[in-house]
MDTraj code that builds the backbone (N, CA, C; nanometers):
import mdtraj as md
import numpy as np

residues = "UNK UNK UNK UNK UNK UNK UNK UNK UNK UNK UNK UNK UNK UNK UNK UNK UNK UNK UNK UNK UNK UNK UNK UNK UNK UNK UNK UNK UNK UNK UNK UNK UNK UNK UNK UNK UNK UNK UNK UNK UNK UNK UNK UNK UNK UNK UNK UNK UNK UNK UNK UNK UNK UNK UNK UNK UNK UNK UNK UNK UNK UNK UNK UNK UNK UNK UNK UNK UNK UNK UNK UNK UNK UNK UNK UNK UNK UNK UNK UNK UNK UNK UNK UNK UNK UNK UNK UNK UNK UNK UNK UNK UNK UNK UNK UNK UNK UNK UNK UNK UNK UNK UNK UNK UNK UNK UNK UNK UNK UNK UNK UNK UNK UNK UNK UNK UNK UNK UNK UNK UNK UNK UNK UNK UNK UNK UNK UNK".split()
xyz = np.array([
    [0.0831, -0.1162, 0.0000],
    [0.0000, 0.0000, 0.0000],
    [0.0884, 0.1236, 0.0000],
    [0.0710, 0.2292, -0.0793],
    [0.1493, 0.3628, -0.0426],
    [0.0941, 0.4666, -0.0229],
    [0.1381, 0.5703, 0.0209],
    [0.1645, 0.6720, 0.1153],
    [0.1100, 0.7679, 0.0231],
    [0.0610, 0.8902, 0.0922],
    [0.0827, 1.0033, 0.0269],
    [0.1522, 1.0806, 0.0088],
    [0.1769, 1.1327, -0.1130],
    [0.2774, 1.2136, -0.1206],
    [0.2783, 1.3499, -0.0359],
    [0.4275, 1.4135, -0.0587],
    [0.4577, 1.5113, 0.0317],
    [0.4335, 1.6403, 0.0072],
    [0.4257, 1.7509, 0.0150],
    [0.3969, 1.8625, -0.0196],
    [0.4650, 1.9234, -0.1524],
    [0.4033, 2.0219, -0.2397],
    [0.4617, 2.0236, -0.3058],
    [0.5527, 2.1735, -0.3156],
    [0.6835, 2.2133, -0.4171],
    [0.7401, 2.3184, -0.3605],
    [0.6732, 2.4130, -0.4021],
    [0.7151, 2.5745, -0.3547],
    [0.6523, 2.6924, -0.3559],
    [0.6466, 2.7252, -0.4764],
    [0.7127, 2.7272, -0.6006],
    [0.6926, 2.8072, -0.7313],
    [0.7338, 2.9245, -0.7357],
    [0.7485, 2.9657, -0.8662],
    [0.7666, 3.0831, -0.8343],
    [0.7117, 3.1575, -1.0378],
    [0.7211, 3.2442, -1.0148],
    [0.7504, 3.3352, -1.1590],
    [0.7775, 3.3496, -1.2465],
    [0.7918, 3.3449, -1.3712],
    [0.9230, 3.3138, -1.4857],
    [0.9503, 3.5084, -1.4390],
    [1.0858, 3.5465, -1.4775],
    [1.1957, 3.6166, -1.4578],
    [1.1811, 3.6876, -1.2688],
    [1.1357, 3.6344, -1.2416],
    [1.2184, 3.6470, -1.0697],
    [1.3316, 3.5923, -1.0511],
    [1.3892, 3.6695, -0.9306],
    [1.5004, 3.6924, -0.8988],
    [1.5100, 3.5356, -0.8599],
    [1.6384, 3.4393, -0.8689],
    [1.6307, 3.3490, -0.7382],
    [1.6213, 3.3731, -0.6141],
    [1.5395, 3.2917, -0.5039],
    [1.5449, 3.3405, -0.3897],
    [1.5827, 3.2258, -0.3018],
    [1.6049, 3.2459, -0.2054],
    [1.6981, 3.1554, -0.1345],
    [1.6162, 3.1110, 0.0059],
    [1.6054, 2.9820, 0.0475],
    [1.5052, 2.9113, 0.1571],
    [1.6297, 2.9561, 0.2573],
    [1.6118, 2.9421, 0.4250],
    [1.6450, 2.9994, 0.5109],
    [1.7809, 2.9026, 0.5345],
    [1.7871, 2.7381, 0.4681],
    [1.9068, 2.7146, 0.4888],
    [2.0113, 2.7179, 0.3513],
    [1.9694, 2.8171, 0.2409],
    [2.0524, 2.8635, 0.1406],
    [2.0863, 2.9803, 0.1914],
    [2.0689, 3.0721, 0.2785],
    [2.0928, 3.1689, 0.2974],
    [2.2137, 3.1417, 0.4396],
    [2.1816, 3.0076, 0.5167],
    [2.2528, 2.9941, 0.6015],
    [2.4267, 2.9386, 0.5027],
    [2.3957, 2.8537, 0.4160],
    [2.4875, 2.8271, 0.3262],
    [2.5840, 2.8884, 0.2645],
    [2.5598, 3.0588, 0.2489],
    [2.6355, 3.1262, 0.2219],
    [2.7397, 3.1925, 0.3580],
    [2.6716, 3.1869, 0.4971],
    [2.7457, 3.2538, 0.5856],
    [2.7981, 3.1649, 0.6999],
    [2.7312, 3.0154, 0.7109],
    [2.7686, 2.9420, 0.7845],
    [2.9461, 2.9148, 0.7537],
    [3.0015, 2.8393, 0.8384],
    [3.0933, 2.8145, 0.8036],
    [3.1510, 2.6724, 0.8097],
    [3.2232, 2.5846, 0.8011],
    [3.2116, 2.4061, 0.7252],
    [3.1488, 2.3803, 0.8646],
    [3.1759, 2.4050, 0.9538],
    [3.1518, 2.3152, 1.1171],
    [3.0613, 2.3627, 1.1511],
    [2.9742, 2.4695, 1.1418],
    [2.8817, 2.4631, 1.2316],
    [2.7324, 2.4344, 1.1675],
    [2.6558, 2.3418, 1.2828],
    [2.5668, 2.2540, 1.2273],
    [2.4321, 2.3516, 1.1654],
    [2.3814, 2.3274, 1.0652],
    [2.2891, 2.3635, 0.9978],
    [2.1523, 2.2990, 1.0226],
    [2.1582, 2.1863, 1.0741],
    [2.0364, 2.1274, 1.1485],
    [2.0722, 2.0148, 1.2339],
    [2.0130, 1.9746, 1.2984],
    [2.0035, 1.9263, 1.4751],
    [1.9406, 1.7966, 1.5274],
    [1.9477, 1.7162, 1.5054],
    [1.8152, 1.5612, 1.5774],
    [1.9452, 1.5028, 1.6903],
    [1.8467, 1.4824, 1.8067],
    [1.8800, 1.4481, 1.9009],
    [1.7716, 1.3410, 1.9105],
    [1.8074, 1.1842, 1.9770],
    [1.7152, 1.0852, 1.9871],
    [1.6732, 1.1123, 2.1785],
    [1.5662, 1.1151, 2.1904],
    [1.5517, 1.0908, 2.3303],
    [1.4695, 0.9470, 2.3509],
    [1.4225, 1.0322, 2.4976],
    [1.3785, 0.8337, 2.5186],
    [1.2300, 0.7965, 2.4699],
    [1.1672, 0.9272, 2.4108],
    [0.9824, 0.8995, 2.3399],
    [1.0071, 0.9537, 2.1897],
    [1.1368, 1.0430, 2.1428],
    [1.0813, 1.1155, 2.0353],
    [1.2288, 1.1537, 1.9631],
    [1.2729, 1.1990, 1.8603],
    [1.3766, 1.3324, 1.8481],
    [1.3629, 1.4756, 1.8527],
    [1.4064, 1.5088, 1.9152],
    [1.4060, 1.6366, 1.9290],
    [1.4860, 1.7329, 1.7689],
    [1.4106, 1.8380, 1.7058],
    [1.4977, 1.9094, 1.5879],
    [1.5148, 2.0170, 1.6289],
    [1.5933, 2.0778, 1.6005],
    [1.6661, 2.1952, 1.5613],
    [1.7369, 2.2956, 1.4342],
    [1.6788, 2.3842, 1.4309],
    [1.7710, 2.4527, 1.3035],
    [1.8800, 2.5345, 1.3130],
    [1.9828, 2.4785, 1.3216],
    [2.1037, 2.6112, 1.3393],
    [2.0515, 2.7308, 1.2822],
    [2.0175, 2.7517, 1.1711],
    [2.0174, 2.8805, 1.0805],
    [1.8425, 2.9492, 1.1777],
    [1.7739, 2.9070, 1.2614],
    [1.6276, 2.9524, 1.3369],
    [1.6579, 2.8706, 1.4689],
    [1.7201, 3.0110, 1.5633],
    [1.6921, 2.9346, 1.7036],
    [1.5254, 2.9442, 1.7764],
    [1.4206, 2.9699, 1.7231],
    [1.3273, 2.9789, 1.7189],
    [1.2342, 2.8218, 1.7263],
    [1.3329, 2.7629, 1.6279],
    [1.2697, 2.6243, 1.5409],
    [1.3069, 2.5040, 1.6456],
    [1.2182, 2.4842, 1.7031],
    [1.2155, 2.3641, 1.7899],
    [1.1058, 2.2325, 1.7620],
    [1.1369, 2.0909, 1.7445],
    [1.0241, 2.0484, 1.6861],
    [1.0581, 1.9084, 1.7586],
    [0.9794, 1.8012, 1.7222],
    [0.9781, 1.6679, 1.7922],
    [0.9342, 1.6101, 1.7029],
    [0.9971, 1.4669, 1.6997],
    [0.9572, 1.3527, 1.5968],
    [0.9338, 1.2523, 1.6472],
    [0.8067, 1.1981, 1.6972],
    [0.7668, 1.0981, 1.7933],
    [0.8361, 0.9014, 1.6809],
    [0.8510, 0.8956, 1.7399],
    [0.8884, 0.7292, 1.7024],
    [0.8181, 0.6302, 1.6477],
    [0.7484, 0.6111, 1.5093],
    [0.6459, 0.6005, 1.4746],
    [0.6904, 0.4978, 1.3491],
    [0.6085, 0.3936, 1.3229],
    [0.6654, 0.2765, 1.2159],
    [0.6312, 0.3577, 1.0753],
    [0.7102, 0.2776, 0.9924],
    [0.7631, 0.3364, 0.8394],
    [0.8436, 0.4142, 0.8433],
    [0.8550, 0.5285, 0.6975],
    [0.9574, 0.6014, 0.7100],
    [0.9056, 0.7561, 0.6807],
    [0.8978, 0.8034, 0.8001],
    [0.8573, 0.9617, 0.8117],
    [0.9476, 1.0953, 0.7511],
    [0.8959, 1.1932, 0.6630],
    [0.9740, 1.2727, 0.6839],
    [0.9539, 1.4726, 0.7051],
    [1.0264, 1.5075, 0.7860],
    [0.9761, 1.6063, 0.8046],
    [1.0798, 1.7446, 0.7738],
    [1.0482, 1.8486, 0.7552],
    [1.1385, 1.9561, 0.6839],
    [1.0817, 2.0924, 0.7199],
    [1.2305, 2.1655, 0.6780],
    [1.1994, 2.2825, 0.7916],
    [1.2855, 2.3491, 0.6801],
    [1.2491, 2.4547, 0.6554],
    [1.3925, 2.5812, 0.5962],
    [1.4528, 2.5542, 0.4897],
    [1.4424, 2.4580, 0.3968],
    [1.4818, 2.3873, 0.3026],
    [1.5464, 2.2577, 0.3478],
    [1.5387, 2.1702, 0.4607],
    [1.6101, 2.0832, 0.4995],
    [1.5030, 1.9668, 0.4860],
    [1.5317, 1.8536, 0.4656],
    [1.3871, 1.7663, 0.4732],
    [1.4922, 1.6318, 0.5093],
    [1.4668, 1.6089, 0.6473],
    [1.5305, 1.4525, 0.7140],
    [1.4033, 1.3650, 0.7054],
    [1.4814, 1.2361, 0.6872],
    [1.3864, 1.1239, 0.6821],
    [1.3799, 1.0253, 0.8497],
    [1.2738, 0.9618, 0.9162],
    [1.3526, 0.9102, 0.9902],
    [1.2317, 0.7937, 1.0141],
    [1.3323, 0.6981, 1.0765],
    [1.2833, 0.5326, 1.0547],
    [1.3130, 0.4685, 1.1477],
    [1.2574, 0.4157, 1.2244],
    [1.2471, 0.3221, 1.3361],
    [1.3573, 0.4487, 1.4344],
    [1.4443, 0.4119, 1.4762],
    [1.5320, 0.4805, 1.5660],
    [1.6592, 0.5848, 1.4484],
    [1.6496, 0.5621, 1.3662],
    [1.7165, 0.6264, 1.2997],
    [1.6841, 0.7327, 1.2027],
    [1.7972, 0.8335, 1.1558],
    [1.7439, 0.9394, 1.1144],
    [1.7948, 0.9990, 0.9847],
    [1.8144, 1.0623, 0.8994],
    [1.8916, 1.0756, 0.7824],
    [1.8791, 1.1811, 0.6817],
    [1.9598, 1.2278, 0.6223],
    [1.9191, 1.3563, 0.5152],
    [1.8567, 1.3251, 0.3888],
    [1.7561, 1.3676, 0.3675],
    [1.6873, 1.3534, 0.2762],
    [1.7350, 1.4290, 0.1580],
    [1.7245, 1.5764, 0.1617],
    [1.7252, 1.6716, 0.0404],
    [1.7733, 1.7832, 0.1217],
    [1.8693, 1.9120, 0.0577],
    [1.8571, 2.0412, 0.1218],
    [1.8442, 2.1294, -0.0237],
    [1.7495, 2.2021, 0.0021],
    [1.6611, 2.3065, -0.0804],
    [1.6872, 2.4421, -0.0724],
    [1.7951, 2.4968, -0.1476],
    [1.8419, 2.6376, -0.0777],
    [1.7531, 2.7431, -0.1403],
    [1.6934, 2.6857, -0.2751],
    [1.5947, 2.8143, -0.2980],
    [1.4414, 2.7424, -0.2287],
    [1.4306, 2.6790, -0.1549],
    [1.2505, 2.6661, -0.1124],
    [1.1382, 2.6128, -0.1961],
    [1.1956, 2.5818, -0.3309],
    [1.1171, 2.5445, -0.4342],
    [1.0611, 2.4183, -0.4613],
    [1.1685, 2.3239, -0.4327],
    [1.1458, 2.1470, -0.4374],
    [1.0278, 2.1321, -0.4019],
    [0.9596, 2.0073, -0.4032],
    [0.8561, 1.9199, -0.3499],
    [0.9084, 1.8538, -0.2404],
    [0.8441, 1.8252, -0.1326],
    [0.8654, 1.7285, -0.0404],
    [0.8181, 1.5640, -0.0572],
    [0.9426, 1.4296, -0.0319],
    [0.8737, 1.3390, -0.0334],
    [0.7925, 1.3283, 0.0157],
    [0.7232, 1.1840, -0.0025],
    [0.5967, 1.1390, 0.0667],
    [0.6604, 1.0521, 0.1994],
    [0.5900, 1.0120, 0.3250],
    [0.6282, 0.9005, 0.3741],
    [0.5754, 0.7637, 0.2824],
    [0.6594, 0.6617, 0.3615],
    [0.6349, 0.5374, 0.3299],
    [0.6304, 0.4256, 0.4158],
    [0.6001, 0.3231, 0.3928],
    [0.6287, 0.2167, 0.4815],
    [0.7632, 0.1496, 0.5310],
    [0.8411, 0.1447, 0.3549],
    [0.9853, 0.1450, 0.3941],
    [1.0931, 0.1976, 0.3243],
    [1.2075, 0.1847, 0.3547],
    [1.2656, 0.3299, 0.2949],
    [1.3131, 0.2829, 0.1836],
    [1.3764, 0.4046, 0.0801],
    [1.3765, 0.3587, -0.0594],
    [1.4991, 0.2900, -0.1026],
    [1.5414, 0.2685, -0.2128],
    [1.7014, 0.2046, -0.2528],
    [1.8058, 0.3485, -0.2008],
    [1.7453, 0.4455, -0.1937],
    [1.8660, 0.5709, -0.2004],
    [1.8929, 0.6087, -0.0872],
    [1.7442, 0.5724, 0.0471],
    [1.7858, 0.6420, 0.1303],
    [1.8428, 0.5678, 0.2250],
    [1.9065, 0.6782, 0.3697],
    [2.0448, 0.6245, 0.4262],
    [2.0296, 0.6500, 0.5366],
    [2.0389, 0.5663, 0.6797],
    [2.0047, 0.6214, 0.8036],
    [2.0981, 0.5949, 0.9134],
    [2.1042, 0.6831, 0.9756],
    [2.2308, 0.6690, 1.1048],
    [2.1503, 0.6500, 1.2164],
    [2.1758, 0.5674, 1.3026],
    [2.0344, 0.4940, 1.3962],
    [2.1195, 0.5331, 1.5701],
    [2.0658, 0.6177, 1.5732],
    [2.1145, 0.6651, 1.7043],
    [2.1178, 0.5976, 1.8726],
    [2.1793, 0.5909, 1.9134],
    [2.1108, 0.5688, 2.0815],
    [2.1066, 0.6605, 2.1627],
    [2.0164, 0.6252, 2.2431],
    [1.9441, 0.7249, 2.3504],
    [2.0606, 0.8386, 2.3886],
    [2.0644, 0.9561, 2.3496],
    [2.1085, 1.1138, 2.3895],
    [2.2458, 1.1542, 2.2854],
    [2.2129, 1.0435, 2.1891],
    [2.3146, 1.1433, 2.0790],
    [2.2581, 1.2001, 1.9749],
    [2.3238, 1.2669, 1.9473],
    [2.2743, 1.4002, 1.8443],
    [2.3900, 1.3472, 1.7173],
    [2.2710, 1.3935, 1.5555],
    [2.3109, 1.3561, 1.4530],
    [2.2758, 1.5135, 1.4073],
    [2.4333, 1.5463, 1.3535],
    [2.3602, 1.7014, 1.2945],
    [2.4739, 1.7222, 1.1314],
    [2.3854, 1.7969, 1.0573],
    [2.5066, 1.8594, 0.9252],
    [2.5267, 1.9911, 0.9463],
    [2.6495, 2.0059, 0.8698],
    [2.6778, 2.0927, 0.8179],
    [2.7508, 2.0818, 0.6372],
    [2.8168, 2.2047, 0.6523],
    [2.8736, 2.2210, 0.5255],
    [2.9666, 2.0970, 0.5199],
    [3.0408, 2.0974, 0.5914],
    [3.1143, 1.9980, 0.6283],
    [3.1189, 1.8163, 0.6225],
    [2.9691, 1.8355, 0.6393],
    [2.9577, 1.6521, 0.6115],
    [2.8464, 1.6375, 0.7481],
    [2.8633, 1.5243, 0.8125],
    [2.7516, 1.4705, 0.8980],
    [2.8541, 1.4614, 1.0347],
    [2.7376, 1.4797, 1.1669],
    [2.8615, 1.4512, 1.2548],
    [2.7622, 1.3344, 1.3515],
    [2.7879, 1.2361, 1.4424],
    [2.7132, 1.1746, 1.5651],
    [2.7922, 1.2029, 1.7019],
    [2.7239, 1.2659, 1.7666],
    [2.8198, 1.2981, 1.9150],
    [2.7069, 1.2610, 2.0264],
])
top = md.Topology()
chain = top.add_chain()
for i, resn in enumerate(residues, 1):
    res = top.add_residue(resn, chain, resSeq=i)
    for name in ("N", "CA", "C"):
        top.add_atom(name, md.element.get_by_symbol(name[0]), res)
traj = md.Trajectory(xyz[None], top)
């Protein structure tokens, strides 16, 4: 059985300017190390974070198949205990996947234990 699909992206104009989603804009000023987004596993949920919006606080309860949720142009996937980068969208435009039941040939998950944090940056992926 499958899923519904995910939202679709914003659009835009023919001759507008490009415009840039909140983690393309972090992309230009961040620098390789510091994290651009945030999942921490706790003991009911993950906790998210957006480096580029200390504002952006969110929770991802622990839930079967493969969920995904997105913020600022960032869209993580996450699956049983584990969690993973989906897509980053610096102009805001993309579509969002759909969830599913299980995850696809492409996607990739780092499966955390209880109180470590999986975060990117420019830099690559880190688990601490």
């Amino acid at each position: 059985m499958g899923a519904a699909g995910g939202a679709g992206g914003d659009g835009r104009d023919a001759g507008q300017r490009p415009r840039k989603s909140p983690v393309g804009e972090a992309l230009d000023e961040f620098s390789r190390f510091k994290p651009l987004f945030m999942v921490k596993r706790n003991k009911k949920s993950f906790a998210m974070r957006a480096g580029f919006d200390r504002r952006f606080k969110e929770t991802q309860p622990y839930e079967d198949g493969v969920k995904h949720r997105h913020y600022g142009g960032v869209t993580v996937a996450f699956w049983a205990y584990g969690v993973g980068l989906r897509m980053v969208d610096p102009t805001g435009l993309d579509g969002q996947p759909g969830n599913s039941s299980e995850p696809s040939g492409g996607e990739s998950f780092y499966f955390l234990a209880k109180g470590e944090t999986w975060s990117i940056s420019k830099g690559g992926v880190s688990i601490k």
